[in-house]
C-alpha positions in Angstrom: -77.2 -56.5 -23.8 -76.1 -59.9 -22.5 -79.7 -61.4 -23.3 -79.8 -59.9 -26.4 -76.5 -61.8 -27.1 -77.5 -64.9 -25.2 -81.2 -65.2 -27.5 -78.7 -64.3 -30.1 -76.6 -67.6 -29.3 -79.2 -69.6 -28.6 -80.7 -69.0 -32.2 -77.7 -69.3 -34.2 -78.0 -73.1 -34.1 -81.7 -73.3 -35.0 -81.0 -70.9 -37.9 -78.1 -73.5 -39.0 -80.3 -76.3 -38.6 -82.9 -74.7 -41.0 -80.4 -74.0 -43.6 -79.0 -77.1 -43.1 -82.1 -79.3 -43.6 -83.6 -77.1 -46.4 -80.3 -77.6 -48.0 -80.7 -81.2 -47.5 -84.3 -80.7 -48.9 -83.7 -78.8 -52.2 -80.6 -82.0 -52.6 -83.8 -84.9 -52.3 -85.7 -83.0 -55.0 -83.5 -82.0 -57.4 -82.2 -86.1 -57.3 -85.8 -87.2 -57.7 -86.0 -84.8 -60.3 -83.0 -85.5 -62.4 -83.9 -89.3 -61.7 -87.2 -89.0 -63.2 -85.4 -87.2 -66.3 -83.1 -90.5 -66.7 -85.9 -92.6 -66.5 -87.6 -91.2 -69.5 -84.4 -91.0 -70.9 -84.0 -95.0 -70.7 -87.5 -95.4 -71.5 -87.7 -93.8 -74.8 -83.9 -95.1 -75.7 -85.6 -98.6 -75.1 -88.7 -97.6 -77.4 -86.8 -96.6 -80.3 -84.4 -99.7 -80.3 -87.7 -101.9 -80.1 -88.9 -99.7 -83.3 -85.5 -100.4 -84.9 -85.4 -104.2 -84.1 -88.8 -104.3 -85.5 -88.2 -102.9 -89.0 -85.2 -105.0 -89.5 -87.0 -107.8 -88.2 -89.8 -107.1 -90.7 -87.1 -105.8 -93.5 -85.6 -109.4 -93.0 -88.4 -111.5 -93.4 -89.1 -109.6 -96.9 -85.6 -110.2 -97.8 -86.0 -113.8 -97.0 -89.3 -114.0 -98.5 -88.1 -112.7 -101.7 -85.0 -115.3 -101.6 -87.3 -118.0 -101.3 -89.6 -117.3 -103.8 -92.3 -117.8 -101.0 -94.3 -114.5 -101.7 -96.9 -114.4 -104.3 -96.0 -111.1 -106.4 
């Protein structure tokens, strides 16, 4: 019985460990994988302001254009 006990003892720590560093494991992916989810997040906020910045940029120069009386039409 006592080196049932003892192997018993002498795993317990192991068996912690493991836990503990696929705990630590599953933490790393599931950052990498909600950091990936921010960055296309960012990225297509950033496409549609460019989109919006365009329009009005091109929606101005009409406007401007028009006030002018530089356009033919």
């Amino acid at each position: 019985m006592d080196s049932k006990e003892k192997h018993i003892r002498e795993n317990e720590p192991v068996n912690a460990d493991m836990i503990a560093d696929s705990l630590r494991a599953e933490g790393r992916n599931r950052k990498r994988e909600n950091t990936r989810k921010i960055n296309r997040l960012w990225l297509w906020l950033g496409i549609l302001v460019l989109i919006a910045i365009l329009l009005y940029w091109l929606f101005s120069i009409g406007i401007i254009g028009d006030m002018t009386n530089s356009f033919n039409g």
